[in-house]
N, C-alpha and C positions, 0 to 999 in steps of 0.2 A: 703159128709155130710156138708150141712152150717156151716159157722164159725159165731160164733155170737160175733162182738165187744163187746157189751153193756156186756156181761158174765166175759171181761178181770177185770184183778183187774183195782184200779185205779192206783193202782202204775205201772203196767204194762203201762199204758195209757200215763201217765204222763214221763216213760222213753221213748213211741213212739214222744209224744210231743217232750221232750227234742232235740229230732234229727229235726222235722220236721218243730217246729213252724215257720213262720216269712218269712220262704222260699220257697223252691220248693224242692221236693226231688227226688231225679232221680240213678237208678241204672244204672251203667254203664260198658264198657269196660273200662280196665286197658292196660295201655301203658307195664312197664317192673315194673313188680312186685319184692321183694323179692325172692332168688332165693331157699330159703327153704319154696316158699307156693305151699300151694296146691290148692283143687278146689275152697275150700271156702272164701279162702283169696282171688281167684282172683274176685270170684262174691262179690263184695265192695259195698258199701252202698255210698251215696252222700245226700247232703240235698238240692237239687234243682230241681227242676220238676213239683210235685204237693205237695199236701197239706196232703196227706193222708199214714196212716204209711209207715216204710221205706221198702224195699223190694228188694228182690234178683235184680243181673243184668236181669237177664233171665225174669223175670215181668216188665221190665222199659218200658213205650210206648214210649218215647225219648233217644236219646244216648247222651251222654257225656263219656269224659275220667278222669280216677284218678288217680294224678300222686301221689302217695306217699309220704311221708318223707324221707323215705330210697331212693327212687328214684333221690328226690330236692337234696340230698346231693352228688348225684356221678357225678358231672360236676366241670371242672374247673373256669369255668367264677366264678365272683364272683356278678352279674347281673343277676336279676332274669330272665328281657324279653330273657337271652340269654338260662338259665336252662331251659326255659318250650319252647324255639324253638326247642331246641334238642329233647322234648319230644312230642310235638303237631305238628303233618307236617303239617296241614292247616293252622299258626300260623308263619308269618314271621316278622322279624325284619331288618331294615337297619341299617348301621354304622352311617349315617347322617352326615359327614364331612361338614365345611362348610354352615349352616342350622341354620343358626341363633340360634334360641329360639330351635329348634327340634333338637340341638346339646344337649343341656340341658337335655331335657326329653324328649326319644324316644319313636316316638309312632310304635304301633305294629298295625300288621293287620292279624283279624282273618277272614277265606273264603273270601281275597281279598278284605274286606270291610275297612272304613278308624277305627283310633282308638277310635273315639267315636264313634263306632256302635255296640259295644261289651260292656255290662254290667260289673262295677265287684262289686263283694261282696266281705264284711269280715265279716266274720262268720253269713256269709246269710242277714246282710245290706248291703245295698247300698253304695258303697264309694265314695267319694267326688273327685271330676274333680283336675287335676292339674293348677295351674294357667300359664300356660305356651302353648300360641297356638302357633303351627306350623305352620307358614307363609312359610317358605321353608321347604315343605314336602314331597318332590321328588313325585310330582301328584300325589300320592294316599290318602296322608294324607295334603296336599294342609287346611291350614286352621283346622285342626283337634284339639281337645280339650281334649281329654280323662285321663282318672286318671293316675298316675305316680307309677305304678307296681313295678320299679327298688328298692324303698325305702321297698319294703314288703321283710324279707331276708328267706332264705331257712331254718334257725335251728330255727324258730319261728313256724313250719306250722307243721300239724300232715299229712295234704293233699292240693294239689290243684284240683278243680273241674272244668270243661270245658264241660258248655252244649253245646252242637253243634245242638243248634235251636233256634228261636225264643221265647220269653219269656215275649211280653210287654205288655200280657194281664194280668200277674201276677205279673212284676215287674213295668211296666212303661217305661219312653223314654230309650233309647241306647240300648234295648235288641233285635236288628234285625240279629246282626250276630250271637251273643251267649250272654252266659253268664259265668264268671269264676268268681270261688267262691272260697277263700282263707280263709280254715280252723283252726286256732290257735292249738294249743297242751293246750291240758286241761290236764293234768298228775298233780298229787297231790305230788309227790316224784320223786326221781332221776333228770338224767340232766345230760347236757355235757358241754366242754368245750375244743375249738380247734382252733388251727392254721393253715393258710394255708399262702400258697408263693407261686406261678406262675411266669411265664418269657415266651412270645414272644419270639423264639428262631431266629428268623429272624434278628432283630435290639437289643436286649435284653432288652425291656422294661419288667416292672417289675410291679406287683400286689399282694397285700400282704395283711391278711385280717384277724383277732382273732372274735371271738367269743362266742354265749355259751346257752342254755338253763335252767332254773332251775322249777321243781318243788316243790310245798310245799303248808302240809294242812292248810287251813282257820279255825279253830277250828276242831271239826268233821266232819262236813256236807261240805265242801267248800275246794275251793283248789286257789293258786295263782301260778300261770306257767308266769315266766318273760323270757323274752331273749333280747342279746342286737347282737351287730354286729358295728365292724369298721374297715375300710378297705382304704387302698389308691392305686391310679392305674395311674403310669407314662401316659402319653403324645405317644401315637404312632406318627408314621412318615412310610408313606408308597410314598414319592415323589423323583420327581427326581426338577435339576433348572430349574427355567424357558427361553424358549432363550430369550427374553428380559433382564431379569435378568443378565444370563449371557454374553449379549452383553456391559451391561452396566458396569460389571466387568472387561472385558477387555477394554472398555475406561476410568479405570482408579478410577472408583469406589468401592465401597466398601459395597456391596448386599450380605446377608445373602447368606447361601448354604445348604438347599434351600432355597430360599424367601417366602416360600408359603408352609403350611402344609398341608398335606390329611392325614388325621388318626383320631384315637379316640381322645377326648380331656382328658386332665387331671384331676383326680378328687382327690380331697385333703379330710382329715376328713371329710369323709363319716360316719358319725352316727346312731345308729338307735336303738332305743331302744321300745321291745314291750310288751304287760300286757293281760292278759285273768286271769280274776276273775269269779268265780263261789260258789254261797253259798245257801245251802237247808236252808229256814225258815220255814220249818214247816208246818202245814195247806198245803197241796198240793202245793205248792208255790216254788217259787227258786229267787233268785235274779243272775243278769249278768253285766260284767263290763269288756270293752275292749280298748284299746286305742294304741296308739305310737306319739312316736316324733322323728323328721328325719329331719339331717342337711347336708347340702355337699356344698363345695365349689368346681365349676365346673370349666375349661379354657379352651378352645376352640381355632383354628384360622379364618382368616379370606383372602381377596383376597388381595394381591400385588397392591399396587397403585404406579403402574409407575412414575418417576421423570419428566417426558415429557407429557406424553397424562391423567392421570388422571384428568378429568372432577372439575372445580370448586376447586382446590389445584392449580394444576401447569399447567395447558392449558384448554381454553376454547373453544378452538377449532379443539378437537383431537391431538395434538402434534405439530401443523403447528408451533404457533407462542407460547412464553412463559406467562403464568399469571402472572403481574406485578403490583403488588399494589402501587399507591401514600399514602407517609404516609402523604402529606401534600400537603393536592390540592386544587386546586382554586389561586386566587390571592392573591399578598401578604397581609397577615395581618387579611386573612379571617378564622372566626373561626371552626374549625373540630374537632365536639364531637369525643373525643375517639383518635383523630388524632393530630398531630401537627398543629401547624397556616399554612395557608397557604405561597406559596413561590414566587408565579407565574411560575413553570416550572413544566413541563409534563415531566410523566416517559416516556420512548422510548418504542418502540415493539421491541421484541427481536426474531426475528426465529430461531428457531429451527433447525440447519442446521448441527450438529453434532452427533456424539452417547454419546458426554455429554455436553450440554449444560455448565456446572460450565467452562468448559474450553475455551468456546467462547470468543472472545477478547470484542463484546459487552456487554455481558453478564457482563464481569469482570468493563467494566466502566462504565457502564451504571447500572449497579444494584449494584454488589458484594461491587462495591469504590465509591455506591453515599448513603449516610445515610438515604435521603428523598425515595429510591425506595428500593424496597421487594418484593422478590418471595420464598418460600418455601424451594426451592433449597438452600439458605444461611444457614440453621439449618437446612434442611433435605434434602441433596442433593442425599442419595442413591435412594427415595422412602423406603414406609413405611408398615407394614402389622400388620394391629389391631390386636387385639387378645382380642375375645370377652367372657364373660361367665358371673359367676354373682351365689350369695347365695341361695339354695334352700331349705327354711323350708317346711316339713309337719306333722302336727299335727290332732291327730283326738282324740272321746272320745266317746263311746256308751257304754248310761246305760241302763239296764229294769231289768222288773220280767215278769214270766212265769208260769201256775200254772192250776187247774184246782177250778173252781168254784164247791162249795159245797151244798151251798142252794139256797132253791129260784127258780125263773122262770131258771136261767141259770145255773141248777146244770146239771154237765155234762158235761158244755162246757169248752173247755180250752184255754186259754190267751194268749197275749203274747203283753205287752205295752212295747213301750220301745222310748229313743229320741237319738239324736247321730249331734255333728256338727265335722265336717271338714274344715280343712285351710291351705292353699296352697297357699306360699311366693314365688316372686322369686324377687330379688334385682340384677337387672342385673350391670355390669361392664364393662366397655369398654377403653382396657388398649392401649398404644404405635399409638394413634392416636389423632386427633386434629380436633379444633373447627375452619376451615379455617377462617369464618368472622372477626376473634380475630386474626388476623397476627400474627406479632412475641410474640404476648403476650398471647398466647393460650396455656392451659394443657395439658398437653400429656395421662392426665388418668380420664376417669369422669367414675360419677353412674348416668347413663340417666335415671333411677326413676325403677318403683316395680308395680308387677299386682299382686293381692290379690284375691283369690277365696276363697270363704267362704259358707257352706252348716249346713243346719241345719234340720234334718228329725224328724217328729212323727210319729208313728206308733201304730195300732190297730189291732191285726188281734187275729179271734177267731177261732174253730174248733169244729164239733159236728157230731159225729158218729150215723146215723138213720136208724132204720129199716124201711124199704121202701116193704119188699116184695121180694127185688133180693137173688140173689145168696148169697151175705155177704150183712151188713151193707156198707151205701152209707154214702161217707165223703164229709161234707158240711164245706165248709170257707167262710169266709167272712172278711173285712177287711176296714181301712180308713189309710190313708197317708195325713200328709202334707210335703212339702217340700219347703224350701225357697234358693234361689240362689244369691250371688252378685259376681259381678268382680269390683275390684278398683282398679285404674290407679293413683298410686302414683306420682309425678311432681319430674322429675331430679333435679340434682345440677344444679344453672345456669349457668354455663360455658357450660352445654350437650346443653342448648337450646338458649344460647343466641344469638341474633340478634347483631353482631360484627360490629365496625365501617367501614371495608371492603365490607361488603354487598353487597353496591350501584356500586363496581366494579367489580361483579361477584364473588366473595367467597362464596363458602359453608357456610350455619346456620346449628349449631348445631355439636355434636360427628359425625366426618365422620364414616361412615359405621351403624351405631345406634343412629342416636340424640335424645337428650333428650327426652321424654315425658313433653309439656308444661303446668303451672298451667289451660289453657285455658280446659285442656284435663283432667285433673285431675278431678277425682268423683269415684262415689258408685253407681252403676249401678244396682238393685233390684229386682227379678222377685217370684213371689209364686205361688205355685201351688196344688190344692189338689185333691185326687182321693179315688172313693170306688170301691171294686170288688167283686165278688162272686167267687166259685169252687166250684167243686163239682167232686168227683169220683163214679163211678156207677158201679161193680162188676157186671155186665148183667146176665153174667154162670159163672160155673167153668173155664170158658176157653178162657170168652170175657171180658174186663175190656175197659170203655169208659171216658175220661176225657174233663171237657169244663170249660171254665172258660172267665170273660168278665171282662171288665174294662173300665170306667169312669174318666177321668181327665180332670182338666178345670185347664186352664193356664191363669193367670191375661194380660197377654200381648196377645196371638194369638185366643183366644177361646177354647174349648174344643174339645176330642179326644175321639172315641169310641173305644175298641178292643176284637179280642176275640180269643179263641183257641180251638181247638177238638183234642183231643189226641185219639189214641184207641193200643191194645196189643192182638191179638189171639192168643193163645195157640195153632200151631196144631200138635204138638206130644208133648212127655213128651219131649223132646230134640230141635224143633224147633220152632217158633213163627213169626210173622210177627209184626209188628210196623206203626204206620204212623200218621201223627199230621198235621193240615193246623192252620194258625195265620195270622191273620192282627197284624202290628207292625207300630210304628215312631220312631222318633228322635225328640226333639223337638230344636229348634237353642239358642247357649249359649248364654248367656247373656251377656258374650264375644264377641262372632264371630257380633253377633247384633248392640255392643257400639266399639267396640277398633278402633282406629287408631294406625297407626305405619308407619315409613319410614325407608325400608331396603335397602341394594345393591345387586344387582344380577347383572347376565349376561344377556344381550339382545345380540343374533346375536352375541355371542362373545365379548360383547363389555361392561367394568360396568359401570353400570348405576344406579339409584338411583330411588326407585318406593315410590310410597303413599300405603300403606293400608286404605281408608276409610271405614265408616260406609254405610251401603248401599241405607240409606234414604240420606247421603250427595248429594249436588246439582248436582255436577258432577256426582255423583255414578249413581243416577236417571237419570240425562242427556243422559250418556252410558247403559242405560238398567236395572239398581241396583234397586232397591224395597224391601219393607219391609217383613224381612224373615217369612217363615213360615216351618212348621213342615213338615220333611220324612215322607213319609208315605211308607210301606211295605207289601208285600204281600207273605209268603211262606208255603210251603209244604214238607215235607220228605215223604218218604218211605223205610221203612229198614227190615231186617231178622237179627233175633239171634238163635245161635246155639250153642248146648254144651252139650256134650257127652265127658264120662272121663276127659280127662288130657286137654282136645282141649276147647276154648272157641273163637266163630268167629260171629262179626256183621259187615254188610253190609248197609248200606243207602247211601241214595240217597236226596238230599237236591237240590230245585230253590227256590232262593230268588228274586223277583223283587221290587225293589227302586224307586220310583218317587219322582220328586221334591230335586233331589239330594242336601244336603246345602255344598259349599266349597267355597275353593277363585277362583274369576275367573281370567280368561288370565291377562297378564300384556298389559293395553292397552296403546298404545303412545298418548300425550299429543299434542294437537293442540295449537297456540295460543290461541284461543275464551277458551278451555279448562282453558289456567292458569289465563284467568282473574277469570272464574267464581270461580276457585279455590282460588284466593287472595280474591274474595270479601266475600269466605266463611268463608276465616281466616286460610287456610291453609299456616303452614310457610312452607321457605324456597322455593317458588315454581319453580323459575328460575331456582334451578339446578335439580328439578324432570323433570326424562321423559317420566314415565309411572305412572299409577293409576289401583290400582285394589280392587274390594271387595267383600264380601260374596252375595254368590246369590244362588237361586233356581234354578237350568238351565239344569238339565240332569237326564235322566232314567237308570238305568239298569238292569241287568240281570242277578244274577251269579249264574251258577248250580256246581256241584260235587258230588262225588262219597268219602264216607268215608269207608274204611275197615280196620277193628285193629284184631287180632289174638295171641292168649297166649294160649302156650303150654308147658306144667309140663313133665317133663323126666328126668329119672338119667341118667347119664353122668359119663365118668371117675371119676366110685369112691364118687362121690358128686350127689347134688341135680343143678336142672339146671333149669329157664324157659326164653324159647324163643317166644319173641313177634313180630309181624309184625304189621305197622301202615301206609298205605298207604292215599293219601288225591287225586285227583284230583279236581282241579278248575279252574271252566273260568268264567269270567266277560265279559259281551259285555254291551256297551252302548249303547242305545237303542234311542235315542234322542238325544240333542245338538243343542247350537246355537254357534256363533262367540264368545260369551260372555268364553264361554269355553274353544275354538278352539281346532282344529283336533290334534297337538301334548299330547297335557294334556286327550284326548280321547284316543293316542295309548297309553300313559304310565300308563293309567289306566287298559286297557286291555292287556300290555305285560310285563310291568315290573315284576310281580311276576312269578314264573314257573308254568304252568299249574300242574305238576305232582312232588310231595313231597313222598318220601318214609320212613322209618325208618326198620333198624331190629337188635334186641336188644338180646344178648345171657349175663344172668345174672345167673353164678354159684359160689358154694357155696363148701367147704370142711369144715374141724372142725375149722380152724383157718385161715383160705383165702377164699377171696371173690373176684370173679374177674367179670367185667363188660366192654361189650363189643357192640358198639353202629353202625351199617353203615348206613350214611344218603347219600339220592340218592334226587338231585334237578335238575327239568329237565331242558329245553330249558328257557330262559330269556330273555328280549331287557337290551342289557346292555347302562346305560345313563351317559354320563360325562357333569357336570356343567349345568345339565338341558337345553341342547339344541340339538334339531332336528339333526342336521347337527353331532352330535359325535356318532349317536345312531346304535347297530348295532344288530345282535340274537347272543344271550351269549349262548356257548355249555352247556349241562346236565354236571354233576358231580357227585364224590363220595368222601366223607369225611366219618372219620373213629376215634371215639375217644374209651378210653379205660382207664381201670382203673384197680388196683391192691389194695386190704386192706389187711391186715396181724393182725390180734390180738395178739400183746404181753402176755398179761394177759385177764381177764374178763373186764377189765377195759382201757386198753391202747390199741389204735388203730394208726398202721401207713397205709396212702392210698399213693400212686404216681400213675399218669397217666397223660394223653396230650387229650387235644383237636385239633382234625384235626391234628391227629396221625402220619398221613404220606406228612403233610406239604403239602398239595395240594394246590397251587395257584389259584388266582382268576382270574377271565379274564381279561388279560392286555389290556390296550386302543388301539383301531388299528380303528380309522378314517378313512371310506372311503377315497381312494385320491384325489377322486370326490370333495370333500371337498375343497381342500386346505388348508388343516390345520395341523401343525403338532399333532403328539399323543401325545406330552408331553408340548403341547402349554400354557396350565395352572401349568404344574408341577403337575399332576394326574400322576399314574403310572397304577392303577386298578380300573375298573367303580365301584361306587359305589354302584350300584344295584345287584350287587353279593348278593346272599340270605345266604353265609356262610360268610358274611364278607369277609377282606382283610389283617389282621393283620398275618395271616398265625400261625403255630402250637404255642398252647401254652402247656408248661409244668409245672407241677404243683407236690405239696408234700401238705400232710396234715399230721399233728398226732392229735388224740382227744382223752380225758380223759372222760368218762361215768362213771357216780355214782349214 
């Protein structure tokens, strides 16, 4: 028999609204449910997909996953990108050691894609980008810009959502790999409040982390649900010395042990505090109100700069001969800004012909005993290892109302206005390093300046249920977006940038390893954008449901963007269906990745070196191939089955995404002469000691298909209630195009760094008073990579990680949990360099590659107690 919408009450209407406005809504498979639900709890509700009321899993013509509250809560990490890897196997995260800016704020990659190609919502808006890009982002996220998920904490969320499909016909740019939507807890009463402690049981670092949620009514009609979170987390170490290092120990120095960190960085007062307001006014109406604000102080390391061969500090010519500054040169009586008068005598060359230079006999009279010459080695004779990081605020704030119109041409329809900006600090830091130009009068700690990302959305979106003739009522949206983007480049202290009176004799400008941002570089960088769309749901039969949906965006900088979607869902038994959805998608390029410069260190060949980031319209960028960015454009399609009989729930799809026009950083190219004039006449500092330049570009295709299959099944068990879930992911990326701009190594680590095949299987039981949760994550075959270079690169074996967890209920009210991640301490793949190579395994002081997809910090254990009221 037809159902006829238009017959619901309106209050009926207006609670379907409440779930659906503003987003997509999509029913889905559930990862590891509560281990006392049954069928209904696991067919979940999501508000991302389409536009039209919410509906079972078993109705969704797209899949996504939904992790739960109770879920986000049974992990030890106290990082959310680490809680929802345990939960999403298509969904990986790296440690990032050493990664500059992607130390800070790790980007994640969902179906292989970088982390701005993944949308994320809170509470179905759009969230505002991190101000922090990825310049070293171990190739996959190369240049990537995506919003900073770590600051979102797990006892703030009722759910996390994870469509796994395309979505940019309904949300706009970043929705090509998916979309995760981060649910707030709307509860009007009760709440918790809990402690937790973890320990690395390898080295015994330590993480330690309070909490809490509260509910409470807003008069009658309304409710305000706050949480907050704060948490601090030691400094891993997973290295061994370096032989340099400890060559330089036994001549007699005095080098850290180790010289060189590989591990997680430290993170100090991690803050976070969150708000979901909700309140009935009446007249079909509601008002809404969301926001947070998120503080951390990060510390990170960074690479060993040799006492000998370190470039532009202590030798200019790989370690041959030593860097030797005149502090007072030229002839007698000649004047030297910044220097003493001249004397008429020349410092000496000093080679390098020992394993400590300090101890050379010229060295001692020639530098050490003559006032007027200086090398490094006088006040830093071990060599030295920065130690980069820097403050990371974010703040956000989304108001609206939502409502259904009563009179008039638009009675019926139902609303949903609403505006929201976001702002993303990072004030970076750059400690136990020096401004070489500045000799002996150089700091040892600067603030090389602050990137500023700022986002500001309006939003329209309406909904109008029409009888058309079909099978039900046909659900028609329609909607308008604006959105405005800036990134600012705040200007360091001048010591990070200053042009030192050493210069002219080869010294480093600027904070070694991060110099400054200079006022030349400083600005506000602007871009807007606005977009309208339609939808529409078409109930065909009882048995066919079809969805489409298009969108319109015009971007003030590149032009405009078309896209569209077709969803469809067959019913063909009461128990199975089939699924399948095709979309054009983009990315549009930040406003960052377009404007920023920056000058970091990496390794070339083994060897650090000091690169440019330009903008890709700079002279040189153009020179090398660089051009003014334009927008990813995308292409995909799934195919999927869902099934569900009794206690069993099981969906199957099948997802190819193709990418064109890929935006990232390209290769690091080496600098020619002709290169560094055109780069001084463009004003680029420092440019003597760079030896590479690299910038955002257009340059590659690809391909990535997989296979998703998630499975939940309900069973008693000894005594208790029990469900067991299975979550399998395979995916492959192929690259499909490329020039040199790219080069063939940053092509294999795109295609092998992550595992093709991700598994998870999760047994979550229950008794009257114990809850016990049990997780085994299977990650298959990997290229494992040390310090980003070719030559370390080998295939990382599959593995099995195993965590687990124990609750006990004291009371109604008092809960104790203990459990361990990576339960049985599986190790990561230890570095083992071809010998082809020449190279030893421990030549950086690495002990484990960093592309391990479970990390490398090894088992952590953990204790919680929490109070529920």
């Amino acid at each position: 028999m037809k159902n006829n919408i238009n017959s619901v009450s309106k209050a009926v209407k207006l609670a379907l609204f409440a779930t659906a406005a503003s987003s997509v809504m999509l029913s889905s498979n559930v990862s590891a449910q509560a281990a006392d639900a049954n069928v209904e709890d696991v067919e979940k509700i999501a508000v991302v997909g389409s536009r039209a009321a919410p509906r079972s899993v078993a109705e969704s013509p797209v899949p996504i996953d939904i992790i739960g509250g109770e879920e986000l809560a049974k992990a030890g990490n106290t990082d959310m990108l680490e809680i929802l890897k345990g939960a999403v196997p298509s969904l990986n995260v790296h440690t990032n050691p050493i990664s500059d800016a992607a130390t800070l704020v790790r980007p994640a990659n969902l179906r292989g894609l970088p982390s701005d190609s993944t949308l994320i919502l809170l509470n179905g808006k759009r969230r505002h980008r991190s101000s922090v890009i990825a310049f070293l982002g171990g190739g996959i996220n190369d240049g990537a810009q995506g919003p900073d998920i770590s600051v979102i904490p797990s006892v703030a969320m009722k759910q996390v959502e994870v469509l796994r499909d395309g979505a940019a016909a309904q949300y706009g740019s970043d929705a090509i790999a998916g979309v995760m939507n981060f649910v707030l807890k709307d509860d009007a009463d009760g709440g918790t409040i809990y402690a937790k402690a973890g320990q690395y049981t390898d080295e015994g670092e330590n993480m330690t982390e309070v909490g809490g949620n509260v509910g409470m009514p807003l008069t009658d009609d309304g409710f305000v649900n706050l949480s907050f979170q704060y948490k601090n987390s030691d400094a891993t170490s997973r290295s061994v010395q370096r032989p340099d290092a400890a060559a330089f120990n036994e001549a007699g120095l005095n080098v850290p042990n180790p010289a060189q960190i590989w591990g997680s960085p430290e993170v100090k007062d991690d803050i976070t505090l969150f708000m979901n307001v909700g309140l009935d006014l009446g007249n079909d109406s509601e008002a809404y109100m969301f926001g947070n604000y998120s503080e951390r102080d990060v510390r990170g390391g960074f690479y060993y700069r040799n006492p000998h061969t370190r470039g532009t500090v202590y030798s200019l010519d790989g370690g041959s001969t030593l860097l030797v500054g005149d502090l007072t040169p030229g002839p007698v009586g000649q004047v030297n800004p910044g220097l003493g008068l001249g004397d008429g005598i020349s410092c000496p060359t000093i080679p390098i012909t020992s394993g400590n230079v300090t101890t050379q006999a010229d060295y001692i009279s020639g530098v050490a005993n003559d006032p007027n010459c200086f090398a490094f080695n006088e006040i830093i004779p071990d060599g030295f290892t920065p130690n980069f990081g820097g403050n990371i605020t974010d703040t956000s704030l989304t108001m609206g109302t939502k409502g259904e119109f009563t009179d008039g041409a638009l009675s019926g329809v139902l609303y949903d206005f609403s505006g929201s900006v976001g702002r993303s600090e990072s004030a970076f830091l750059i400690f136990n390093t020096i401004n070489a130009s500045l000799g002996p009068d150089t700091p040892r700690d600067f603030a090389p300046g602050k990137y500023i990302q700022l986002e500001k959305n309006f939003n329209a979106d309406f909904v109008k249920f029409v009888d058309m003739g079909l099978y039900d009522d046909v659900n028609l949206a329609a909607g308008l977006e604006w959105h405005e983007e800036s990134f600012e480049v705040v200007a360091g202290d001048e010591a990070s940038f200053a042009v030192g009176p050493l210069t002219s004799q080869g010294f480093g400008i600027g904070s070694n390893g991060f110099p400054g941002f200079q006022p030349a570089a400083a600005g506000v960088f602007t871009r807007r954008n606005a977009a309208a769309y339609i939808d529409a749901e078409l109930p065909m039969t009882e048995d066919l449901l079809v969805g489409a949906a298009l969108r319109f965006e015009n971007y003030d900088s590149f032009g405009s963007t078309t896209n569209y979607k077709i969803s469809a869902q067959y019913n063909a038994t009461d128990d199975l269906s089939f699924r399948s959805s095709i979309s054009s998608g983009f990315r549009a390029p930040t406003v960052g990745q377009a404007n920023v410069s920056n000058v970091q260190t990496n390794l070339d060949g083994g060897v650090l070196v000091d690169s440019a980031l330009l903008p890709p319209t700079n002279p040189i960028s153009v020179q090398l191939g660089g051009s003014e960015l334009q927008p990813e454009e995308s292409q995909s399609y799934t195919l999927g089955a869902v099934y569900s009989a009794g206690d069993l729930f099981l969906t199957v799809d099948y997802y190819n995404i193709e990418v064109t026009d890929r935006i990232s950083q390209s290769d690091k190219i080496n600098l020619t002469a002709t290169d560094k004039d055109v780069l001084r006449a463009a004003g680029v500092p420092n440019v003597d000691s760079l030896q590479q330049v690299s910038f955002f570009t257009n340059d590659f295709d690809t391909t990535t298909q997989g296979l998703d299959v998630v499975a939940n099944y309900n069973a008693e068990v000894l005594d208790g209630d029990a469900v067991f879930s299975l979550a399998y992911n395979w995916n492959e990326t192929t690259v499909d195009k490329f020039s040199d701009i790219t080069g063939a190594f940053k092509v294999k680590r795109l295609e092998e760094d992550l595992p093709n095949h991700r598994a998870t299987l999760t047994w979550a039981q229950s008794w009257d008073n114990v809850n016990a949760f049990t997780r085994v994550n299977y990650y298959g075959e990997y290229q494992g990579v040390h310090v980003d270079y070719d030559a370390t690169a080998i295939t990382a074996s599959s593995s099995f990680t195993v965590d687990a967890e124990v609750s006990y209920n004291f009371t109604d009210t008092l809960v104790l949990t203990v459990g361990a991640q990576n339960l049985l301490n599986k190790e990561a793949e230890r570095i083992n360099i071809p010998a082809a190579q020449g190279i030893p395994n421990n030549n950086w002081g690495g002990v484990y590659y960093e592309t391990s997809p479970y990390g490398f910090n090894g088992r952590l254990a953990y204790a919680k107690v929490a109070y529920n009221f």
